[in-house]
N, C-alpha and C positions, 0 to 999 in steps of 0.2 A: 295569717293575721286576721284575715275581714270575719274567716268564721267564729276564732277564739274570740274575737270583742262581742259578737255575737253572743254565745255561751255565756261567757263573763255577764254581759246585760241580763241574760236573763236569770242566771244565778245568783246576781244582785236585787234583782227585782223577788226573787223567790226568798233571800234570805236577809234580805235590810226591810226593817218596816217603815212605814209613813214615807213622808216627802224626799228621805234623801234615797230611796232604794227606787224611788220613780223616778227622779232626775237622773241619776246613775246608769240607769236601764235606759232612760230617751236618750242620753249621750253619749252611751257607749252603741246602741242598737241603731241609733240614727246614723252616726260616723259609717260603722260596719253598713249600712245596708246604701249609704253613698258612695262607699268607696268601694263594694261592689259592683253598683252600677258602673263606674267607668272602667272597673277591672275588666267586665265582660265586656266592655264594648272593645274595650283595645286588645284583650286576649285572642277575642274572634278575627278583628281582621288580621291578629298578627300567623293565627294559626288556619285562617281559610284565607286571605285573602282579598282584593276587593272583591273580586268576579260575585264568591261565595257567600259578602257579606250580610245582604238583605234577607237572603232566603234562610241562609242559619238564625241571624240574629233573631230575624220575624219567630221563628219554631223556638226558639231559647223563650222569647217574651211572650209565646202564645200558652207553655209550660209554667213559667213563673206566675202567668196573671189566672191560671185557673187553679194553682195550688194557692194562692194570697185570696181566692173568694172563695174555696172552698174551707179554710184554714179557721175561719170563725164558727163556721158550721161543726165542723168536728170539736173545735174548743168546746162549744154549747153542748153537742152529745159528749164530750168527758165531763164537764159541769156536771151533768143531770145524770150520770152515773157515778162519779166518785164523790159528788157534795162540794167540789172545789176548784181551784183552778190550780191546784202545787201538783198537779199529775200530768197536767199539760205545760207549764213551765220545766218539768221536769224531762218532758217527751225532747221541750225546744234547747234545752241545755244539753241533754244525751246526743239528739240528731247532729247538734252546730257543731260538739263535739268531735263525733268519725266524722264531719267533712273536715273539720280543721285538720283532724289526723290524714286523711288522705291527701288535704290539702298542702302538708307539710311533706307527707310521703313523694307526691308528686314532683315537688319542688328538689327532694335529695336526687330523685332518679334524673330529673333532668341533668341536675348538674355533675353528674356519672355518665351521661351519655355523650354530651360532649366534649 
């Protein structure tokens, strides 16, 4: 779910124009990227532990915060080579996409194992 709204925001924001393809995109991409955050904080200690918690969580957030400052810089280098930004909304609707697919994949396999 967190990834598809994801996708969805940005597939909205790529193919609605003016103000409601931006409202769309902030509330579908805002929702997905809060409910994220507390997906991973209870997924980790449900699946390490407390012992494990700080030192995974720490390496999960030291991961996300250099891919969210590097992620403008690459926007800018596809800008100034494609003329636009619908090849970078394009990249973040493909990517959100396979995590939602593994994301769901994951989800059937667990509930096959137990």
């Amino acid at each position: 779910g967190v990834m598809f709204a994801q996708a969805l925001g940005s597939l909205t924001l790529l193919l609605v124009p003016g103000s409601l393809g931006v409202g769309a995109f902030v509330l579908l991409y805002g929702m997905s990227n809060g409910a994220g955050t507390l997906a991973r904080a209870g997924l980790t200690a449900e699946l390490y532990g407390p012992a494990s918690y700080g030192r995974i969580n720490g390496g999960i957030s030291l991961v996300v915060s250099l891919t969210q400052s590097l992620g403008p810089i690459g926007a800018g280098l596809l800008h100034g080579l494609w003329g636009g930004y619908d090849a970078v909304l394009g990249i973040l609707v493909t990517s959100s996409l396979l995590a939602a697919a593994v994301q769901a994949t994951r989800g059937c396999l667990e509930g096959v194992r137990s």
